[in-house]
N, C-alpha and C positions, 0 to 999 in steps of 0.2 A: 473611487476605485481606479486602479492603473490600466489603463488597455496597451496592454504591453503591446498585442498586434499594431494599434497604432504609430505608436514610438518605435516599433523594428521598422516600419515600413516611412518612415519621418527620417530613422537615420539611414536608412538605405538612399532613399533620395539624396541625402547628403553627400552620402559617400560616394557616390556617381557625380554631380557636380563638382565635390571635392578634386576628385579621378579625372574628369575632364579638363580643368583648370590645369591641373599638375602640369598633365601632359602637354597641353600648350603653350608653358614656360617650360617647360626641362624633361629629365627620363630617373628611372629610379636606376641606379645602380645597383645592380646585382649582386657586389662584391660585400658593398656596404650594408644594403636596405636603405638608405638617405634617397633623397631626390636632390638632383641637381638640375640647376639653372646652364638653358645652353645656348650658346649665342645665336644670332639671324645671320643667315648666309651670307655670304659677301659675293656683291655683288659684280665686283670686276677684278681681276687678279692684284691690284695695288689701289688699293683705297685711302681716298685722301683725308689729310687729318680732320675734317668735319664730319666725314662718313663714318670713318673709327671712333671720332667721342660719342656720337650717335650712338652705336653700337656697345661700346662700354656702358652709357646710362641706360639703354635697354635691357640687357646685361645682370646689372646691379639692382635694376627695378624687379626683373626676375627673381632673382637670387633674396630679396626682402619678400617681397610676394610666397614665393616658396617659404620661408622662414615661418614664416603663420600660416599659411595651410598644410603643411604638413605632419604638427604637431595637433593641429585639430584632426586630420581625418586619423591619425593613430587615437585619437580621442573617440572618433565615432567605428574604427574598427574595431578595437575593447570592448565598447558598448554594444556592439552587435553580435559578439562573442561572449557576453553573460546575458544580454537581453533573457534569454528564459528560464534564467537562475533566479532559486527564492531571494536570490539576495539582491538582486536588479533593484534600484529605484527607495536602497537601504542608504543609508548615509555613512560614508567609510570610515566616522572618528565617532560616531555618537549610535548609529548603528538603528536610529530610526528613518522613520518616511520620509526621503524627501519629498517636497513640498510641487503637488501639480502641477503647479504655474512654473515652478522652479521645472520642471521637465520637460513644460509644453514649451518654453523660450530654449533650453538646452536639452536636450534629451538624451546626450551623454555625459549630463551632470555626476558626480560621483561625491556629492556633499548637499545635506543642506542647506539654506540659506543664511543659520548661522554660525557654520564654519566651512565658508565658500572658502574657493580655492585661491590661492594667494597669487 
């Protein structure tokens, strides 16, 4: 049986993790709804080209980093947005159970395990 309350309160944890990660690489823009990656301060008004590549790979490590969690926690925002619909925990192509284990490892699964997400 599904205990949905568990799974709301599995992805909530998520989604606060998620939220805190963001926000220590980047801000969401308002304009867009995206997150963006934002650089570390500099630290003295003309930084030397060692300090600047620093800064660039910091930068680009963000901006990857963001690229995967951001599409996850829109993943577990959805999911906490039907969580107490009959159709939670239905499979979106074949439209039965997904599978437990399959919910306890992802809990804003939206597929079975055999027509997982590509």
């Amino acid at each position: 049986m599904l205990d949905k309350k568990k799974i709301k309160e599995k992805l909530e944890k998520e989604r606060d993790i998620l939220l805190e990660q963001l926000r220590d690489m980047g801000k969401l823009n308002p304009e867009t709804g995206e997150w963006e990656a934002t650089p570390e301060e500099q630290d003295t008004p003309e930084a030397d080209p060692n300090e600047m590549a620093d800064r660039f790979e910091d930068f680009e490590a963000k901006s990857s980093m963001i690229k995967t969690l951001a599409p996850r926690l829109n993943d577990i925002l959805r999911a906490l947005k039907s969580v107490n619909r009959e159709s939670f925990g239905k499979c979106e192509v074949c439209k039965k159970d997904i599978e437990d284990d399959r919910l306890e490892a992802n809990p804003a699964a939206r597929t079975c395990k055999e027509h997982l997400e590509g």
